[in-house]
N, C-alpha and C positions, 0 to 999 in steps of 0.2 A: 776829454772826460767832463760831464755835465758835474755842476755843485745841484745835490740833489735836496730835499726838505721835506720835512714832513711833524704830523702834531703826533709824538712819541708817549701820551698818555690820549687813555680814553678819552674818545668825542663826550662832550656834554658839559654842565656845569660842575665845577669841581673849583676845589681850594686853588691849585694849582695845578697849568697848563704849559708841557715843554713842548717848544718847538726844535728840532734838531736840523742841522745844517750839518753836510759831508761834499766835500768835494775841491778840488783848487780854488776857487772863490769863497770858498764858505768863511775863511778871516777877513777877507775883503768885503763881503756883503755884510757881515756881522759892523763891522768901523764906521761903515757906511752909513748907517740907520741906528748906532748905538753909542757912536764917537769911539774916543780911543781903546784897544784890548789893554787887557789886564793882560800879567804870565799868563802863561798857557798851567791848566788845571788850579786857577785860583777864580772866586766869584765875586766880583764887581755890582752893584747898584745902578743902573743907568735907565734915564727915559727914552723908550724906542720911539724913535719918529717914523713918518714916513717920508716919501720925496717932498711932502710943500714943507715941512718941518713940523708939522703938527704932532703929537704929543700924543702916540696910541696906548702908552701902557708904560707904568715903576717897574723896570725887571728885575731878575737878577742876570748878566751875561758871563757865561764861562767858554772857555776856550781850550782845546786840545792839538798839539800839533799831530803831524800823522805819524813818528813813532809812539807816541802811548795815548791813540786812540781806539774806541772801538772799532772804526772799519780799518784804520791803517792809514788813514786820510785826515786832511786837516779838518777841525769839529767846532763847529760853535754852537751852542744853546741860548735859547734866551727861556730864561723860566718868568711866564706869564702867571697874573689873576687869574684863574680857570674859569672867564665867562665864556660865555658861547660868542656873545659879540668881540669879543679881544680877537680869541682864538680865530675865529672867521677873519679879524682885518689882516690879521699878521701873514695868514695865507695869502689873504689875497694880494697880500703887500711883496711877497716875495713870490707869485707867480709872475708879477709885472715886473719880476727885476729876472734883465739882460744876462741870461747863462745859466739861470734857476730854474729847476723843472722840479715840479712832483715826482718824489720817490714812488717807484714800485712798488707791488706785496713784495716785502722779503729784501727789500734791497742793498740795505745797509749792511744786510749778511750776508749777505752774496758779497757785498764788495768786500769783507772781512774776511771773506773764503778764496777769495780772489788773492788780496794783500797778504794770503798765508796766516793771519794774525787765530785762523781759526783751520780747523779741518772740516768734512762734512760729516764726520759722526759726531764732533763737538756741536757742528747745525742742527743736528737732530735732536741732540739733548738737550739744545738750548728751545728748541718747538716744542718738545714733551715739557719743558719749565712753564714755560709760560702757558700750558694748558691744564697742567696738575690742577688739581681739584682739592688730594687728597695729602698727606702726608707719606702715606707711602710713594704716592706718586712721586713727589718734591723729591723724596733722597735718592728713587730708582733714576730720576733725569738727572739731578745733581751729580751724582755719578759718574753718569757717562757726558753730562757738558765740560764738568772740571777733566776729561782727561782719562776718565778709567779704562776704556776701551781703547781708546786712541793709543794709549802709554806702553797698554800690554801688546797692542799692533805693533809699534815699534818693536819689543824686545821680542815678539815670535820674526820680526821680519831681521833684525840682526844675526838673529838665532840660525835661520835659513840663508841667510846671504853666508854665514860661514861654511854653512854645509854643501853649499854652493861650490866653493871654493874651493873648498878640500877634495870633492868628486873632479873638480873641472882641473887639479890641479896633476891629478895621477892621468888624465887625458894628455897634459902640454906638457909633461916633464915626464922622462926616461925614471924609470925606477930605484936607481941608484939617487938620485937626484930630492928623492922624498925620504925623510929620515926616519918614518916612519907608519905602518899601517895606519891610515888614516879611517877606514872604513865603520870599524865601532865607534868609534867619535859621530861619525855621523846616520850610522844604525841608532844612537840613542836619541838626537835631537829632534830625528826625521819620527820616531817612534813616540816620543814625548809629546812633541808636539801635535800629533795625530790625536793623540789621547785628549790633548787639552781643545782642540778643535770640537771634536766629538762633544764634546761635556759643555764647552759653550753654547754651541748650537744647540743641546736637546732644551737646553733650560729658556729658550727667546720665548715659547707658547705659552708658558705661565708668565713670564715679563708683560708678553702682550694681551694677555688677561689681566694684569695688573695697569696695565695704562687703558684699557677700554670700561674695565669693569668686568667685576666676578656679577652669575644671576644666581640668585637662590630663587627655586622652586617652591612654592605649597601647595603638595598634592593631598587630596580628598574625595569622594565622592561629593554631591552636592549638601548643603548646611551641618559639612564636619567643622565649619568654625571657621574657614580660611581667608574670609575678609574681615570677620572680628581681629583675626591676629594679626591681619594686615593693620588693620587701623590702632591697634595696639603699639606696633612695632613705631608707629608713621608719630603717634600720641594726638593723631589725631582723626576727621572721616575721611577716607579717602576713597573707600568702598562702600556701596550701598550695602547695608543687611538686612536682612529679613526670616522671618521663620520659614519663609516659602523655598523649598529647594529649586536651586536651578534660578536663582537670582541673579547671578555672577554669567553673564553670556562672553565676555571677553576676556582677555590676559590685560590684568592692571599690571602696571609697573611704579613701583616707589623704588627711589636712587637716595642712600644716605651712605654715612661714612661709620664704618665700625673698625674699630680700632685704628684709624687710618686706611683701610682700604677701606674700595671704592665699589659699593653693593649693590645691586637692584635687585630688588622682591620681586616675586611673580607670585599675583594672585589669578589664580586659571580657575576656571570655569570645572565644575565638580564633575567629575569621571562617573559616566554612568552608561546604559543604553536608553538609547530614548529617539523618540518620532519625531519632536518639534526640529524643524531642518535648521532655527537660528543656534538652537541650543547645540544641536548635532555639531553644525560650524566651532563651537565655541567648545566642544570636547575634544575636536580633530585639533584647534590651535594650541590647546591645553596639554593632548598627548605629545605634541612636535614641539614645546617651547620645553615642554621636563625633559625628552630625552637630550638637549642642547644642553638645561643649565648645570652650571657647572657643582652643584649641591642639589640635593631635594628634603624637602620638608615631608615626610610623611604624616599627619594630621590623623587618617586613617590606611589601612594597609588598601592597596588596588589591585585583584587579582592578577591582572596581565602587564602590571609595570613594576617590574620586578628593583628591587632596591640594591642600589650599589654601595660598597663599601663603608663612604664617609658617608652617604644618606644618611637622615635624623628622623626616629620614630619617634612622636610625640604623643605623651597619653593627654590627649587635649580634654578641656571643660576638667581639670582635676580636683575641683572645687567642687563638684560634684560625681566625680567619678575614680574608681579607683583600677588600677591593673598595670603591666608593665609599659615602660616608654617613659620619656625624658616629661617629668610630670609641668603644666602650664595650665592658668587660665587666663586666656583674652579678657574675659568679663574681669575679674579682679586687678589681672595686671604681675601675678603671681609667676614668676620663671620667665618673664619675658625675658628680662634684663640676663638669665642665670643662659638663656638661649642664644640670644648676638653675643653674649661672651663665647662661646661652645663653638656660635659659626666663624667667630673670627678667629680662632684657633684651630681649626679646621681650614680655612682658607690659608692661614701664614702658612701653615703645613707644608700648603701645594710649591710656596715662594722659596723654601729653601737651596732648590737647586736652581736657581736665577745665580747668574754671574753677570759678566760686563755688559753683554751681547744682549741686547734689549729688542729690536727689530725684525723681522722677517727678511730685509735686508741683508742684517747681519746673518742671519743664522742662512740666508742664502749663502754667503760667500763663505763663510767656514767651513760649512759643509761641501762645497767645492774643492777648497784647499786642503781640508780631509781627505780628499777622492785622491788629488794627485800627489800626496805623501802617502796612502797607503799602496797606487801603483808607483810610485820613486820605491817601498818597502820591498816589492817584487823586483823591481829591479835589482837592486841594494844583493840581492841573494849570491845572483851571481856578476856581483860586481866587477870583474874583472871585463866581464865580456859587454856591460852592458851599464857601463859606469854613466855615458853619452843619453842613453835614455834615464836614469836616474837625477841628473841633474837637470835635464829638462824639464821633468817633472818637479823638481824642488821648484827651479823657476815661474813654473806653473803657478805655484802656491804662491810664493811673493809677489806674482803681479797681481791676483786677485787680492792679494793683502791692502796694496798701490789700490786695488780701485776702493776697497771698503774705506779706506781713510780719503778716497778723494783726488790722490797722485795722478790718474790716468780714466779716463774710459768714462767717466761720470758727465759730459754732458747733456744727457738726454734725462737726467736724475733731477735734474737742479732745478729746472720749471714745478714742477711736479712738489719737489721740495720745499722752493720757497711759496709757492702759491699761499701754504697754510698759515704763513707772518701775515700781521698786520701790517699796513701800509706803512707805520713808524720804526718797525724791526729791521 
């Protein structure tokens, strides 16, 4: 096994620059060029040298053995000056040392996926952390890196290896021998569990609009106002305006954060009929980006794009007009704020039935494991005859449980998964 390395904070100039060392040499190369370790998870002062003994950087050097490290492996740091030139010798100082290779994308957790020290839906939570944006994002990965899905896999997969057992058990032992009807015992957990499947899974689509991003629409015909409010909402230009309708030929997109989640505006191009073929482009993009997003701003009503639900009628310019709709003016500045409050309570809305199950991933395999607890449920009926196919089916579902945390079946996952770490993760 190589001692792998890598610069574990952004490239560039910065206050401070780690380098992180993983691998059976990595206390050894750390002594080497730093003199003696300190304990292990205590941080020492020391000048790192290189081979002639020259004097590249003041660190600080900390060291972790490989039970309480993060990959499982033995760790040493050096925390550099974050220049660019430190940062570049110290690489290139430990590419020339004998058994050190450049870490991979993703390496260090893979080796920690590897050493057990993690699972891979804790890897994925730990990829959705370090790409939140927003707040909501941070607690929805928090969640699931600390353990939330992983914990409750555990107790559906306990749950099922009992049920397991009890079916498999009236198969190997004479009936006298079992002290008891065992089958409602496991009518309820094979039942219960189905349910809690079911309910995880539906809620992963709104998870995964909550880690991509929710779009709000603002529909209008042409100069109802829709890059005014854009540039209202933004507080700044972001759209060109003009009194001239049919200004706006493309879909603008502004990305901000309301309430914590993670928005992007769509300013589309004004809904009309009309000959110019660039404009025509820009009503065809305008119609197919509103029926996508996940909200719409109606500005003014549109014959043929009928309004759903949570859509928002706006009586827009209400500074100078009056009649029914969520009254705003862009120009003033008047309801802006009283409106991303209204959309961000409208969007929480959608997040209430978000559970553990954050991925498409996930809400794959529960949905599978749903499948074969509700055929183990058919079975279960006439238990007696057909106990053998029941348990098989239970089984069914626990192995897919084994693959979603990672136990079995995931190596063609893993490329794919760590591709998205930076070369220091």
């Amino acid at each position: 096994m190589d001692t792998i390395f890598a610069l574990a904070t952004a490239q560039g100039r910065a206050g401070v620059g780690i380098v992180r060392l993983s691998g059976p040499d990595a206390h050894a190369v750390a002594a080497r060029y730093a003199g003696p370790l300190p304990d292990t998870r205590r941080a020492v002062r020391r000048p790192l040298r290189d081979e002639r003994g020259d004097v590249l950087d003041d660190i600080l050097l900390l060291t972790f053995g490989a039970g309480a490290s993060f990959t499982g492996e033995d760790v040493a740091e050096f925390h550099l000056h974050g220049s660019i030139a430190i940062t570049n010798a110290v690489l290139a100082l430990l590419a020339r040392t004998e058994g050190c290779r450049l870490a991979e994308a993703g390496e260090f957790t893979r080796r920690a996926l590897e050493n057990g020290c993690m699972d891979l839906v804790e890897v994925e939570g730990l990829a959705d952390l370090i790409d939140a944006e927003t707040d909501a994002q941070r607690r929805q990965a928090m969640q699931v890196y600390s353990g939330g899905l992983s914990s409750r896999t555990e107790g559906w997969r306990d749950n099922l290896i009992r049920a397991a057992a009890l079916v498999e058990a009236t198969i190997d032992f004479a009936d006298e021998e079992i002290p008891e009807n065992v089958f409602p015992e496991v009518e309820d957990i094979v039942a219960r569990l189905t349910t809690e499947f079911q309910r995880e899974a539906a809620g992963v689509a709104q998870a995964e609009r909550l880690r991509s991003g929710f779009e709000v629409a603002l529909i209008g015909p042409p100069n109802a106002g829709k890059s005014t409010l854009l540039n209202a909402i933004a507080r700044r230009d972001v759209a060109i305006t003009s009194d001239i309708a049919g200004t706006t030929r493309d879909v603008l997109e502004l990305r901000t954060d309301i309430n914590g989640l993670p928005v992007t505006f769509l300013d589309t191009a004004g809904i009309r009929e009309t000959d110019d073929t660039v404009e025509s482009i820009g009503v065809s993009r305008a119609r197919q980006r509103a029926e996508a997003a996940d909200l719409r701003i109606f500005l003014e009503p549109i014959a043929d794009l009928e309004a759903r639900g949570d859509d928002i009628r706006l009586l827009a310019k209400s500074d100078i007009r009056t009649g029914d709709g969520f009254p705003i003016s862009a120009k003033t500045g008047a309801g802006v704020a009283a409106l991303l409050d209204k959309v961000g309570q409208i969007l929480q809305g959608r997040l209430q039935h978000v559970g553990a199950a954050t991925h498409l991933r996930h809400q794959i395999a529960l949905s599978t494991a749903a499948e074969y607890l509700l055929a183990a449920q058919e079975d279960l009926v006439d238990a007696e005859l057909r106990a053998e196919l029941a348990a098989q089916n239970i089984r069914g579902a626990i192995s897919v449980l084994d693959t979603l945390v990672g136990r079995i079946g995931v190596e063609d996952l893993l490329g794919e998964i760590f591709s998205s770490f930076c070369i220091g993760k």
